[in-house]
N, CA, C and O atoms as CSV, one atom per row, in Angstrom:
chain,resi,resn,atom,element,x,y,z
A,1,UNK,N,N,0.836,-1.187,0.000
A,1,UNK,CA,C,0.000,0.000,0.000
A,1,UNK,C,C,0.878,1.246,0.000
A,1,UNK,O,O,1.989,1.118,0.515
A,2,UNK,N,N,0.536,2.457,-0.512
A,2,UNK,CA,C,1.050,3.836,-0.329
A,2,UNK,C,C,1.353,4.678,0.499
A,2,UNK,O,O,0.641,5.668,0.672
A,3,UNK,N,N,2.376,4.485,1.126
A,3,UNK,CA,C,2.173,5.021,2.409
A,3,UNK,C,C,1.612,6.626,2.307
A,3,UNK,O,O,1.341,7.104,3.409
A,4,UNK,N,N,1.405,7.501,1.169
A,4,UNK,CA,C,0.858,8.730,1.587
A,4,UNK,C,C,-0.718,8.165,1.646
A,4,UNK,O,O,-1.491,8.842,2.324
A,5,UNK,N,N,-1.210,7.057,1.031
A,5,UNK,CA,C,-2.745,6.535,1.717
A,5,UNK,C,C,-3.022,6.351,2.863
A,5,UNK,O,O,-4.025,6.843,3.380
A,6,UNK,N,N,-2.163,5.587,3.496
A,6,UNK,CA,C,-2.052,5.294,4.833
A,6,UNK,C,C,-2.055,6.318,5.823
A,6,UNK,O,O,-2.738,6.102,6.823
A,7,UNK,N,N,-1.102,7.945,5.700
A,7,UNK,CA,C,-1.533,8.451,6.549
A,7,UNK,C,C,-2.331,9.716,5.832
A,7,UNK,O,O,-2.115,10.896,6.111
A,8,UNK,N,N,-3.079,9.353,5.073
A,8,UNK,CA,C,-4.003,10.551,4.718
A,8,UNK,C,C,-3.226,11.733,4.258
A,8,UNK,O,O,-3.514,12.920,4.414
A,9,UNK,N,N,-2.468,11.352,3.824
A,9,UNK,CA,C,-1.957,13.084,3.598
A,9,UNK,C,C,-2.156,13.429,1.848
A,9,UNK,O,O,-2.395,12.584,0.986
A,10,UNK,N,N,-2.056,14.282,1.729
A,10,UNK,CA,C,-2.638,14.873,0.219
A,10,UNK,C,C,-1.570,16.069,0.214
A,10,UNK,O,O,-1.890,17.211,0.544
A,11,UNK,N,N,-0.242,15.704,-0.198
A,11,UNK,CA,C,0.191,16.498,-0.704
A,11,UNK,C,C,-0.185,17.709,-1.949
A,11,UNK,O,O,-1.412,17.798,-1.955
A,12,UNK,N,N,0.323,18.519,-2.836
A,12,UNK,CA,C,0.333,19.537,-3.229
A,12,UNK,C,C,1.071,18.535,-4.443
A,12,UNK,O,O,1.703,17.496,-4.253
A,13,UNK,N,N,0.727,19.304,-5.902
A,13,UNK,CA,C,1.333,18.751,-6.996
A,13,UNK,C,C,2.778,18.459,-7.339
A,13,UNK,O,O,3.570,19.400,-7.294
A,14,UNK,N,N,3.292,16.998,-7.749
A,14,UNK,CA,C,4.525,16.769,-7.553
A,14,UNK,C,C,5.121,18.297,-8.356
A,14,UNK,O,O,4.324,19.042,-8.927
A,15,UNK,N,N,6.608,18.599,-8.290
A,15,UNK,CA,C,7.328,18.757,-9.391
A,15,UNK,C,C,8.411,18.819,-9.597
A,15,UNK,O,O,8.929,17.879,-8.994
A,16,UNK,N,N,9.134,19.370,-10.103
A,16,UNK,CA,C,11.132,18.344,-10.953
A,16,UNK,C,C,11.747,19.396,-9.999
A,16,UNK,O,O,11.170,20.467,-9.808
A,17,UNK,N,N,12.713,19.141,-9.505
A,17,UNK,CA,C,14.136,19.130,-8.896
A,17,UNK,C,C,15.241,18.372,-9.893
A,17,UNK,O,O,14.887,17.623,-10.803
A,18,UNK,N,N,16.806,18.717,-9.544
A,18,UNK,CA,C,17.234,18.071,-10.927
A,18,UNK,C,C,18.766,17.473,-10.051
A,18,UNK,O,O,19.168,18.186,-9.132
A,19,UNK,N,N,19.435,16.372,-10.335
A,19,UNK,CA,C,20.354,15.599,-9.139
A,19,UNK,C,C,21.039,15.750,-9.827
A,19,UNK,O,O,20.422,15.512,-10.865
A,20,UNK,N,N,22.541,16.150,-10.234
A,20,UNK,CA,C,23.768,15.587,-11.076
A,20,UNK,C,C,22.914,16.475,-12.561
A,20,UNK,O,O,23.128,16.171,-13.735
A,21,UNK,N,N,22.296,17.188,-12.262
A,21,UNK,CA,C,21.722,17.445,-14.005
A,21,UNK,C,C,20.193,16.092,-14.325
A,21,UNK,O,O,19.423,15.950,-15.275
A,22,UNK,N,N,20.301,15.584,-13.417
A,22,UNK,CA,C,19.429,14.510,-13.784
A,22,UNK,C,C,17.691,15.066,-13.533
A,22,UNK,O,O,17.642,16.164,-12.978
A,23,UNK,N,N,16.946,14.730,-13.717
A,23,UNK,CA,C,15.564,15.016,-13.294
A,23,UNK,C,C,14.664,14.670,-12.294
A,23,UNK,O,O,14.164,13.612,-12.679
A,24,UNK,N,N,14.123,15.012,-11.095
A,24,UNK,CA,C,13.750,13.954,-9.772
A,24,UNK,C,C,12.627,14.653,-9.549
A,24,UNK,O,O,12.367,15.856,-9.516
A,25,UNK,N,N,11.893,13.473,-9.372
A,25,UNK,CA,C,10.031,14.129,-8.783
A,25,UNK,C,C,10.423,14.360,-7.178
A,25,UNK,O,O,11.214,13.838,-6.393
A,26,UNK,N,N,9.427,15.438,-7.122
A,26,UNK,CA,C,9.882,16.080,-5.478
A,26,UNK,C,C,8.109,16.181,-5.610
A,26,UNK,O,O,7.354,16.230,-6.581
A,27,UNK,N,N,7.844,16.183,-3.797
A,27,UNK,CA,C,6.489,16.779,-3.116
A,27,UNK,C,C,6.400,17.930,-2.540
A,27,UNK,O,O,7.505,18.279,-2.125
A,28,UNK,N,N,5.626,18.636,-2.340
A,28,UNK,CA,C,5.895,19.705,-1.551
A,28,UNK,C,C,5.931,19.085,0.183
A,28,UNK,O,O,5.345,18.182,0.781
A,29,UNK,N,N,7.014,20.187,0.570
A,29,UNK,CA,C,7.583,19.584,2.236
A,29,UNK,C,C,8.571,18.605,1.653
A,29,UNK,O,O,8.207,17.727,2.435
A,30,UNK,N,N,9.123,18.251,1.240
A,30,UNK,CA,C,9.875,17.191,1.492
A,30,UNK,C,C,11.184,17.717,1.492
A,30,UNK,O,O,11.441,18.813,0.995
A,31,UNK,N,N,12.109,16.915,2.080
A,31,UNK,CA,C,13.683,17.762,2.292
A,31,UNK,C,C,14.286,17.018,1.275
A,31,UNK,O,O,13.841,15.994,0.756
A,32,UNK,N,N,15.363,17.619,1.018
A,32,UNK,CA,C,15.974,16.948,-0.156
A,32,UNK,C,C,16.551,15.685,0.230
A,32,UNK,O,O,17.131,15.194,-0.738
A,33,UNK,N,N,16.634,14.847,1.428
A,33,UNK,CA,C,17.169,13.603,1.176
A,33,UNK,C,C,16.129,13.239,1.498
A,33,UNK,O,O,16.336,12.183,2.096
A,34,UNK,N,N,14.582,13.541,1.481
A,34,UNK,CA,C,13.530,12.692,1.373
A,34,UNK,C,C,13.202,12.112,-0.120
A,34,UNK,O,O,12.624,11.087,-0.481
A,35,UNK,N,N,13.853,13.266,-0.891
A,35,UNK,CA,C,13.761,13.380,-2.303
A,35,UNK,C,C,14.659,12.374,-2.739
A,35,UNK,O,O,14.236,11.442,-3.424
A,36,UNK,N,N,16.102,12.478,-2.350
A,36,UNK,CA,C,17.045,11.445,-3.123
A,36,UNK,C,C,16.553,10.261,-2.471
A,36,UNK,O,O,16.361,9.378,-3.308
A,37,UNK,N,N,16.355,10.007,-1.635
A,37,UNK,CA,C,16.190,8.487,-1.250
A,37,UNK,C,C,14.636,8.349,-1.819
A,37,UNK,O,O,14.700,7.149,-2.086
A,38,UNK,N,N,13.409,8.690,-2.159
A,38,UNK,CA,C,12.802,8.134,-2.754
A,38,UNK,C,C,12.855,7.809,-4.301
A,38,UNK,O,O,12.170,7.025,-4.959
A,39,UNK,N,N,14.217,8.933,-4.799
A,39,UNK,CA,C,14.645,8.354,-6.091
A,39,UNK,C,C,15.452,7.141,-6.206
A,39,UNK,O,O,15.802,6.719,-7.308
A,40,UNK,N,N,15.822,6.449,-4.886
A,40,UNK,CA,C,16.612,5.656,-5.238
A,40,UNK,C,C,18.002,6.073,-4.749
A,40,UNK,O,O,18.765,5.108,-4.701
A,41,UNK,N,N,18.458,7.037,-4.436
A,41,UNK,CA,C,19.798,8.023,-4.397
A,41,UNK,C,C,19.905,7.470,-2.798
A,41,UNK,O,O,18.908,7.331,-2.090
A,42,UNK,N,N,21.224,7.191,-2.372
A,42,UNK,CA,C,21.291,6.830,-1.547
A,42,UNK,C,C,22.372,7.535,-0.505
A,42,UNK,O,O,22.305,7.573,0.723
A,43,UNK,N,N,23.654,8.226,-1.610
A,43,UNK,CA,C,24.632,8.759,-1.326
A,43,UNK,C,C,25.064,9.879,-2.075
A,43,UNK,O,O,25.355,9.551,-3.225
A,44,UNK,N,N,25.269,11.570,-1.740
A,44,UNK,CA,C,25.286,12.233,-2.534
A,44,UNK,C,C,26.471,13.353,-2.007
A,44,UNK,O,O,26.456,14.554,-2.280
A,45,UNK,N,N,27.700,12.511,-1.020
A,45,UNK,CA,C,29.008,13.322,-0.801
A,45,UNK,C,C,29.635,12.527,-0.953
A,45,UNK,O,O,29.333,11.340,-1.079
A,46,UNK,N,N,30.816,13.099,-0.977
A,46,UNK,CA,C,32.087,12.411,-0.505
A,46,UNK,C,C,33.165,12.995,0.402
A,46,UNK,O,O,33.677,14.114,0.392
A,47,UNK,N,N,33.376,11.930,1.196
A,47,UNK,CA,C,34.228,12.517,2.342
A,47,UNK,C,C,35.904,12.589,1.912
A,47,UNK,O,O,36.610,11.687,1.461
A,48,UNK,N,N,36.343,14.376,2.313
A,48,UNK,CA,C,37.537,14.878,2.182
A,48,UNK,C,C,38.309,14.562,1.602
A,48,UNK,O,O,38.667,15.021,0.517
A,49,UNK,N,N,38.991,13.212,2.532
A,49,UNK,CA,C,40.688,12.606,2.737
A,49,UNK,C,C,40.484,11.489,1.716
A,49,UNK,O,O,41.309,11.637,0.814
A,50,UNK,N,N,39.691,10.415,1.510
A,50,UNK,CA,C,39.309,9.138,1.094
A,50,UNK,C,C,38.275,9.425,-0.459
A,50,UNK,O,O,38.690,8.855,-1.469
A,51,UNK,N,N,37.327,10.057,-0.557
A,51,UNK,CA,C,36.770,10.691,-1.612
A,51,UNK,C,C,35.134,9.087,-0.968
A,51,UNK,O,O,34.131,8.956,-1.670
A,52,UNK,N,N,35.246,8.607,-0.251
A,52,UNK,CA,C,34.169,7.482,-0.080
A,52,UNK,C,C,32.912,8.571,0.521
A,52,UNK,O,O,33.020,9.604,1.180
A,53,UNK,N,N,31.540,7.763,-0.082
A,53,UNK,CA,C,30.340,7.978,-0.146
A,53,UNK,C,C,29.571,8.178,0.868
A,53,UNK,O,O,29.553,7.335,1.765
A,54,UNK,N,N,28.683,9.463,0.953
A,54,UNK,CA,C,28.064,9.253,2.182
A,54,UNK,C,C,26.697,10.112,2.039
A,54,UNK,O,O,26.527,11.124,1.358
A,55,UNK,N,N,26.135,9.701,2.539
A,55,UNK,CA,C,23.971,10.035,2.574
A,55,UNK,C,C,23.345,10.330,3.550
A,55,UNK,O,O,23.697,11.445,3.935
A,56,UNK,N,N,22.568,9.891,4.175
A,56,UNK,CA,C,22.260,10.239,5.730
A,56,UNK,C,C,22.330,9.623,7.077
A,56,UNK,O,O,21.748,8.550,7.238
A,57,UNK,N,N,22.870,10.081,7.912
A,57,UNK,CA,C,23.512,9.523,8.956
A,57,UNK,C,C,22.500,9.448,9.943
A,57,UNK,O,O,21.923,8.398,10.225
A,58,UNK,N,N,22.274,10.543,10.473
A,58,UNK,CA,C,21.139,10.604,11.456
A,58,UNK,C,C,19.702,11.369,11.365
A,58,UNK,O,O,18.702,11.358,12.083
A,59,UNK,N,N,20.047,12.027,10.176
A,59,UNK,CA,C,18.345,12.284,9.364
A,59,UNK,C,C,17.784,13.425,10.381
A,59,UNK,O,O,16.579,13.223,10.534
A,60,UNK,N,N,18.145,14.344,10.993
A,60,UNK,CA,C,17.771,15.345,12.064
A,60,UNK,C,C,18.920,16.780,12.115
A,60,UNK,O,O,18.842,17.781,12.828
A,61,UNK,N,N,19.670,16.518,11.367
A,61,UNK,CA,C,20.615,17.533,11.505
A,61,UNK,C,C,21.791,17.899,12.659
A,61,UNK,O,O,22.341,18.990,12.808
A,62,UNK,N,N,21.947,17.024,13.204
A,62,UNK,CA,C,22.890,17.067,14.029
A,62,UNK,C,C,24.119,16.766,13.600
A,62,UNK,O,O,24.999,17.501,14.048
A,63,UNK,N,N,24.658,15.406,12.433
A,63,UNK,CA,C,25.933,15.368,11.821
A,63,UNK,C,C,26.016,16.043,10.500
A,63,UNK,O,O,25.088,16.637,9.950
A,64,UNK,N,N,27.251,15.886,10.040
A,64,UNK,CA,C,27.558,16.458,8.768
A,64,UNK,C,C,27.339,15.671,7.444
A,64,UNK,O,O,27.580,16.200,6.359
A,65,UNK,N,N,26.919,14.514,7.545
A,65,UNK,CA,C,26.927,13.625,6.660
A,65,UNK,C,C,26.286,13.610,5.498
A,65,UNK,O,O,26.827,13.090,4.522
A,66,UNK,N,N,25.108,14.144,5.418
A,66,UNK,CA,C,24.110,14.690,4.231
A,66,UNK,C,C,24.293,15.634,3.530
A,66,UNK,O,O,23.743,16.013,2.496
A,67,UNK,N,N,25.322,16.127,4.291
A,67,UNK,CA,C,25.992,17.479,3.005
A,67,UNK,C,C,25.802,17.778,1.805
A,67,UNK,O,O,26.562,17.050,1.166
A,68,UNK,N,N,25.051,18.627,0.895
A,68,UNK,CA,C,24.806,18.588,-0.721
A,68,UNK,C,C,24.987,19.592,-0.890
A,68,UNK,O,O,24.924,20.497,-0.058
A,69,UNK,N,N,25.341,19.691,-2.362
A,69,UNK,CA,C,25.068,21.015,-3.083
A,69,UNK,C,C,23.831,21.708,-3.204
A,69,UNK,O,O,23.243,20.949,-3.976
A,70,UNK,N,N,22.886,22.814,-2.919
A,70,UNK,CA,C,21.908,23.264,-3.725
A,70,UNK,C,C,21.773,24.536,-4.300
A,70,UNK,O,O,21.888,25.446,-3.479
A,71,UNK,N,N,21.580,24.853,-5.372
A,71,UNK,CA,C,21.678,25.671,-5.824
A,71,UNK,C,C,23.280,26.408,-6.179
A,71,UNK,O,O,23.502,27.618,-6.210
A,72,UNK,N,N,23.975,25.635,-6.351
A,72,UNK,CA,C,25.295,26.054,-6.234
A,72,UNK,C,C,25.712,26.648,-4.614
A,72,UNK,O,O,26.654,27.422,-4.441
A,73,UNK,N,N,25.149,26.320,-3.892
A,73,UNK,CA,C,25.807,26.765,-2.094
A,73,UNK,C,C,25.690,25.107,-1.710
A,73,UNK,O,O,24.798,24.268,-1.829
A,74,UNK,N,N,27.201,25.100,-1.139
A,74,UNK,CA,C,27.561,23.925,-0.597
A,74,UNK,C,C,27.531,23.843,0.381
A,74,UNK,O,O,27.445,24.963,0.884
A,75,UNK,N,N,27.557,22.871,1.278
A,75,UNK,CA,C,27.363,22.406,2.809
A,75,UNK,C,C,25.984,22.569,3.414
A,75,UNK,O,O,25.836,22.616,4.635
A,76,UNK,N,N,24.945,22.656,2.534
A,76,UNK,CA,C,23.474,21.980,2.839
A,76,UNK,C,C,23.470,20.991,3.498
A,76,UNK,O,O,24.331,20.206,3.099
A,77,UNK,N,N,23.013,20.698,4.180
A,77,UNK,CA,C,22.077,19.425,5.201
A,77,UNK,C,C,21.151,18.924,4.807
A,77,UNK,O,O,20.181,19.420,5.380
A,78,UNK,N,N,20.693,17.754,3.720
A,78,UNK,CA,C,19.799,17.138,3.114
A,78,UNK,C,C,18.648,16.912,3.787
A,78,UNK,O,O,17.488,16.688,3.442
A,79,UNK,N,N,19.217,17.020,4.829
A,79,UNK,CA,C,17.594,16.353,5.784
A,79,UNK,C,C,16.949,17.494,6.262
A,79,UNK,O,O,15.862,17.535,6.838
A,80,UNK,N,N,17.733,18.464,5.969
A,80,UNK,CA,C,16.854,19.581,6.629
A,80,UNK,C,C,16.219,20.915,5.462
A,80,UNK,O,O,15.212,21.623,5.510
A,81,UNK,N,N,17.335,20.812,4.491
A,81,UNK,CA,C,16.595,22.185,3.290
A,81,UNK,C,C,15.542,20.772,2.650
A,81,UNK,O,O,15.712,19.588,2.358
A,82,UNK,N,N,14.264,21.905,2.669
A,82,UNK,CA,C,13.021,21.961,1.993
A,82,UNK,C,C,13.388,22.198,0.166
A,82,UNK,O,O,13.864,23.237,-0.291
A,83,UNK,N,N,13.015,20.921,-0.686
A,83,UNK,CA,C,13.426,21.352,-1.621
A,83,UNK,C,C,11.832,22.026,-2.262
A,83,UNK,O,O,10.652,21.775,-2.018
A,84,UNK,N,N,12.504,22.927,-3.127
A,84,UNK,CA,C,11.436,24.097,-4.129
A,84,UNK,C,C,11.468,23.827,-5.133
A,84,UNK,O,O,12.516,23.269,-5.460
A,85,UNK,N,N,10.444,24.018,-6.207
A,85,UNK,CA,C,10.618,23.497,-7.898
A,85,UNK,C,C,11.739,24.152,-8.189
A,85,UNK,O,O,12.085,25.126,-7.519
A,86,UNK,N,N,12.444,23.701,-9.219
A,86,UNK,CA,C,13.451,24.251,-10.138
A,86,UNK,C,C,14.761,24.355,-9.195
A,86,UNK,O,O,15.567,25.262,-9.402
A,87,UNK,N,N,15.008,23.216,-7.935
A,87,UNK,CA,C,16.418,23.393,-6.997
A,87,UNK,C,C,16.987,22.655,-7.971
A,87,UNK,O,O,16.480,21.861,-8.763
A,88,UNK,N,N,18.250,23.061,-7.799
A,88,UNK,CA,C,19.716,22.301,-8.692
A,88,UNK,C,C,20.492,21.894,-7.869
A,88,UNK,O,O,21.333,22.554,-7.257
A,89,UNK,N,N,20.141,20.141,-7.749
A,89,UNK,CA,C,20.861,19.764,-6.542
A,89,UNK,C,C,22.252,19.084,-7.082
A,89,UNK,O,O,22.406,18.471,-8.138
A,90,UNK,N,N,23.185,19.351,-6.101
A,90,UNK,CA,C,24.379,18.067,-6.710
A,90,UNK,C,C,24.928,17.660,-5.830
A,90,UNK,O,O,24.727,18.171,-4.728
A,91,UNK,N,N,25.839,16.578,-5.977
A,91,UNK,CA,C,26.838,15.971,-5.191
A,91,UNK,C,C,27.916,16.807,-4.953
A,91,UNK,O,O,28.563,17.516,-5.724
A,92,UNK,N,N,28.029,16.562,-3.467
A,92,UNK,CA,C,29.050,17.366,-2.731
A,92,UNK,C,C,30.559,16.517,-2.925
A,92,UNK,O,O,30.673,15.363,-2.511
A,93,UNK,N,N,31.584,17.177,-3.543
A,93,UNK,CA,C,32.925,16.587,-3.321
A,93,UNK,C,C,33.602,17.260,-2.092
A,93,UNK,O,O,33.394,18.453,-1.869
A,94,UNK,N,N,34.461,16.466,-1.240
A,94,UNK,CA,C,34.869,17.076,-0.370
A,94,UNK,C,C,34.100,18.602,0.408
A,94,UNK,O,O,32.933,18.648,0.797
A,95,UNK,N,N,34.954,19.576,0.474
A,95,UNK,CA,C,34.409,20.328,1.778
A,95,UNK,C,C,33.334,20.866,0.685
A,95,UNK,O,O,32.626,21.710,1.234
A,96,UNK,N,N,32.949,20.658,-0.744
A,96,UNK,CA,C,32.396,21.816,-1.156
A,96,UNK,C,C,32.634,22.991,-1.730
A,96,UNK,O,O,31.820,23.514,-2.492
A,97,UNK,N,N,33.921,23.587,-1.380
A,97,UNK,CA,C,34.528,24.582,-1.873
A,97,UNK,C,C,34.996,25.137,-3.300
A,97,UNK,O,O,34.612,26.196,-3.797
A,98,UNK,N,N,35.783,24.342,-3.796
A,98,UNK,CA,C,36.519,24.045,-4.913
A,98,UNK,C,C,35.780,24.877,-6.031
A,98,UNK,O,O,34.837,24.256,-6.521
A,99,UNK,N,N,35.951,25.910,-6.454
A,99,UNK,CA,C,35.528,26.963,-7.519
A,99,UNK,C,C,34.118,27.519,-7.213
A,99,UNK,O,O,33.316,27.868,-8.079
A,100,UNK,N,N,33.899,27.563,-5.793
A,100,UNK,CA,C,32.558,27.679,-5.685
A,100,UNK,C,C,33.135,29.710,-4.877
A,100,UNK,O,O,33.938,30.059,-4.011
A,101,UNK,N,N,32.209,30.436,-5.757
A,101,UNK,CA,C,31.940,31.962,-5.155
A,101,UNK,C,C,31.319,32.360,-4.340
A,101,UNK,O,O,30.180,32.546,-4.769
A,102,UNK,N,N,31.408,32.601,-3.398
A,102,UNK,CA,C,30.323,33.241,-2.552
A,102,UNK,C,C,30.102,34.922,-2.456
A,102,UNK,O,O,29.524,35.517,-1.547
A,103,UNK,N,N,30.659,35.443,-3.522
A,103,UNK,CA,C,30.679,37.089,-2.954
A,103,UNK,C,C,29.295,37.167,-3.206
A,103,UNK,O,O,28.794,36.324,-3.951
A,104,UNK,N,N,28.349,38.368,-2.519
A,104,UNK,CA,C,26.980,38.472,-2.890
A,104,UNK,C,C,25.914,37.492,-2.501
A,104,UNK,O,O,24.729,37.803,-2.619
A,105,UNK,N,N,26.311,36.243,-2.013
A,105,UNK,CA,C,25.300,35.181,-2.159
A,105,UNK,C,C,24.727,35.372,-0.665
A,105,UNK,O,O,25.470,35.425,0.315
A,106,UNK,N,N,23.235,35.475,-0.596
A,106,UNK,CA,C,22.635,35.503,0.574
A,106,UNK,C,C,21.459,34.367,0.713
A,106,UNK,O,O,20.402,34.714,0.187
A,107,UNK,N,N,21.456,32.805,1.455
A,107,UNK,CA,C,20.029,32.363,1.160
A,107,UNK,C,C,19.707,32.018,2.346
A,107,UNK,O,O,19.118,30.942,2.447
A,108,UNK,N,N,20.030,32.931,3.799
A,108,UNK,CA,C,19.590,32.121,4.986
A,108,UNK,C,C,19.778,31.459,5.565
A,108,UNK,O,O,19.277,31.356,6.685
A,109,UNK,N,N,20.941,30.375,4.854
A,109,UNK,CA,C,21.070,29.107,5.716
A,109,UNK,C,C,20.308,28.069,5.375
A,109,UNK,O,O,20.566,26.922,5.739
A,110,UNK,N,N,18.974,28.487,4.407
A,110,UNK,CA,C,18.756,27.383,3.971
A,110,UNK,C,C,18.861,26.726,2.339
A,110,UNK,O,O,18.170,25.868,1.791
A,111,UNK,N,N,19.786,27.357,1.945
A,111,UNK,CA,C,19.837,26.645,0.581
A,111,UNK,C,C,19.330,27.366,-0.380
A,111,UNK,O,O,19.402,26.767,-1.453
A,112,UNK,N,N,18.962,28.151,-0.438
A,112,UNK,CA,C,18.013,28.873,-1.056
A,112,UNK,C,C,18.422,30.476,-1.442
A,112,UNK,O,O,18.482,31.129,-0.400
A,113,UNK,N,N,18.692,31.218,-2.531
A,113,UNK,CA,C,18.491,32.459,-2.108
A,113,UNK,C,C,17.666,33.459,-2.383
A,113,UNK,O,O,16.716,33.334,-3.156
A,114,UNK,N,N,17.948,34.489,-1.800
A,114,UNK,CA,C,16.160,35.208,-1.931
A,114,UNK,C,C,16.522,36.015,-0.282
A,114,UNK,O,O,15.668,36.715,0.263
């Protein structure tokens, strides 16, 4: 059975978010590693020293492990940014950094800017 049957909920019309350039159905409310893991996505960093794979650890925001790109701002917390139509999510290499600009960029803290 479905689990959005099960608890009654009636989300809001799916729509695309995009992983690696790829295309991913998103709900409204859902955080982005609610999103990759119902695509199937399981792991979307890699750690520093070793370059090995990592997804969600404790799903609440307390470790670093879910780390993603969105929108071109790195060091997102998957379990916690709310993804929005048209987010451009990617895989985090190491800290994130690596040709990434920040002059000007303002999104809150959550991924987002605006």
């Amino acid at each position: 059975m479905n689990p959005l049957e099960l608890a009654g909920a009636r989300p809001g019309p799916a729509f695309t978010v995009t992983f690696d350039g790829r295309p991913v159905r998103a709900l409204p409310g859902q955080t982005v590693a609610a999103v990759l893991w119902a695509a199937g996505i399981t792991s979307w960093r890699t750690t520093r020293g070793e370059g090995r794979p990592r997804g969600v650890f404790c799903g609440i925001g307390v470790c670093f492990d879910c780390l993603v790109t969105v929108n071109g701002r790195p060091n997102q917390r998957a379990c916690l940014v709310p993804v929005r139509p048209g987010d451009a999510i990617g895989t985090q290499q190491g800290t994130g950094h690596a040709g990434v600009d920040h002059v000007g960029a303002d999104d809150g803290g959550d991924g987002h800017a605006g």
